[in-house]
C-alpha positions as CSV (number, residue, x, y, z in Angstrom):
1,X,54.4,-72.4,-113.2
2,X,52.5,-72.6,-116.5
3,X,50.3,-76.2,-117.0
4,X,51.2,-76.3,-120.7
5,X,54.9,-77.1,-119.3
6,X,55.8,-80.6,-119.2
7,X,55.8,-81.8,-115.9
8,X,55.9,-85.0,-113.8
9,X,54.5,-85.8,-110.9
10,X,55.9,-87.3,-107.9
11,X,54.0,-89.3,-105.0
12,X,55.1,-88.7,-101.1
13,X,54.2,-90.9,-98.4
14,X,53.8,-88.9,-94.8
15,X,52.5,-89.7,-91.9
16,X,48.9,-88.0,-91.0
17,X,50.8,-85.7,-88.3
18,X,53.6,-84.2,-91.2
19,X,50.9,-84.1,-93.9
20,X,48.4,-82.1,-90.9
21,X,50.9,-79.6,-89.5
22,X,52.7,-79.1,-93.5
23,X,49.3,-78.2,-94.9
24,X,48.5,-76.0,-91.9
25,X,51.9,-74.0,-92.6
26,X,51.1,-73.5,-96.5
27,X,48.0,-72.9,-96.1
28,X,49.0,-70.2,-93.2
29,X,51.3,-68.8,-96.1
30,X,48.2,-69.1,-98.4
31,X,49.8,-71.3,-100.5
32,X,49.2,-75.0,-101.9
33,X,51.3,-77.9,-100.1
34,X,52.8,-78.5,-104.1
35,X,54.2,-75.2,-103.9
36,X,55.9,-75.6,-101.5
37,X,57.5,-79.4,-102.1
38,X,58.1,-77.8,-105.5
39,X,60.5,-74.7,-103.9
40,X,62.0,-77.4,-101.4
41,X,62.8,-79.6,-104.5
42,X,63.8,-76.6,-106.5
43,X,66.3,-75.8,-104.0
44,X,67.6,-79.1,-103.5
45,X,68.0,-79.9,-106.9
46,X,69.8,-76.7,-107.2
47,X,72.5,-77.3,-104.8
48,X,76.0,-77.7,-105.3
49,X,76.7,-81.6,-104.8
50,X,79.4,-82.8,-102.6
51,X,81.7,-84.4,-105.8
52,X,81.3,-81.0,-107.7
53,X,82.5,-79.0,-104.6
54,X,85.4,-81.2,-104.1
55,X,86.1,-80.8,-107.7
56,X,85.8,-77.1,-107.9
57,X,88.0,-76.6,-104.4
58,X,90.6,-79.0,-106.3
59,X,90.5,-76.6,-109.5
60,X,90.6,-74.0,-107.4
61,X,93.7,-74.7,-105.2
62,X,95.5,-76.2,-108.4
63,X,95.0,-72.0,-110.1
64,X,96.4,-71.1,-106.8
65,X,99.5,-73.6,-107.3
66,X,101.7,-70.5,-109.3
67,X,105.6,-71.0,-109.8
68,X,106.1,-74.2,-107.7
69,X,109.4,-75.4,-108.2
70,X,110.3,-78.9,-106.7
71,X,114.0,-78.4,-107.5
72,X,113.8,-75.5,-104.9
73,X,115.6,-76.6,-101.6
74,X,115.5,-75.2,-98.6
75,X,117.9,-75.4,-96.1
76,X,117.6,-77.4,-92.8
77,X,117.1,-74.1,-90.8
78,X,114.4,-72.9,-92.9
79,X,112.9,-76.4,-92.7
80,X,112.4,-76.4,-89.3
81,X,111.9,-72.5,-88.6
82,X,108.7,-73.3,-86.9
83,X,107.6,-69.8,-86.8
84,X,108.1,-68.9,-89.9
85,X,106.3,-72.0,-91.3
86,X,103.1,-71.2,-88.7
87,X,103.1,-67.8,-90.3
88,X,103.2,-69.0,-93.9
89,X,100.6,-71.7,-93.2
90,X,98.1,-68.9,-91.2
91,X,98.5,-66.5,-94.4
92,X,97.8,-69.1,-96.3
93,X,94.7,-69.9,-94.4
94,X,93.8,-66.2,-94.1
95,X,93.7,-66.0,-98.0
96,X,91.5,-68.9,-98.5
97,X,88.9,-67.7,-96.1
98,X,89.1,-64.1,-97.8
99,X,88.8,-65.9,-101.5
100,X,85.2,-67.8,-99.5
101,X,83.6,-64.8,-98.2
102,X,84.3,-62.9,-101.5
């Protein structure tokens, strides 16, 4: 991080124990204390919040969503061919968990 940058600081209150036992660990690492608050921030900051997962899973699912049509009917016995449904729902479930890892 260069000075000349505009930065702003940002005041912590710790107790002596946290502030001991954090500045032992950076200095272990041989590094300052504001190093490493700034990574931790850094990292936080840079995380996905809950609303913008939700809202990416929803756009997601919704490209997913491909030639629905509601006027399709299906007939009793395919309504309530368990088996059938079980499998459909466990592909399905299989192909979201491929589309995460990937």
């Amino acid at each position: 991080m260069r000075y000349c940058e505009n930065v702003k600081n940002v005041t912590v209150s710790l107790d002596d124990v946290t502030y001991r036992n954090a500045r032992r660990r950076a200095a272990e690492a041989d590094r300052s204390l504001s190093s490493v608050v700034r990574e931790l921030l850094q990292s936080y900051g840079a995380e996905e919040s809950e609303f913008d997962r939700l809202a990416r899973e929803e756009d997601e699912i919704r490209a997913d969503i491909k030639n629905f049509n509601g006027g399709e009917r299906m007939i009793r016995e395919e309504l309530y061919d368990r088996d059938a449904r079980r499998a459909e729902h466990e592909a399905a479930l299989a192909k979201d968990r491929r589309r995460r890892a990937g």
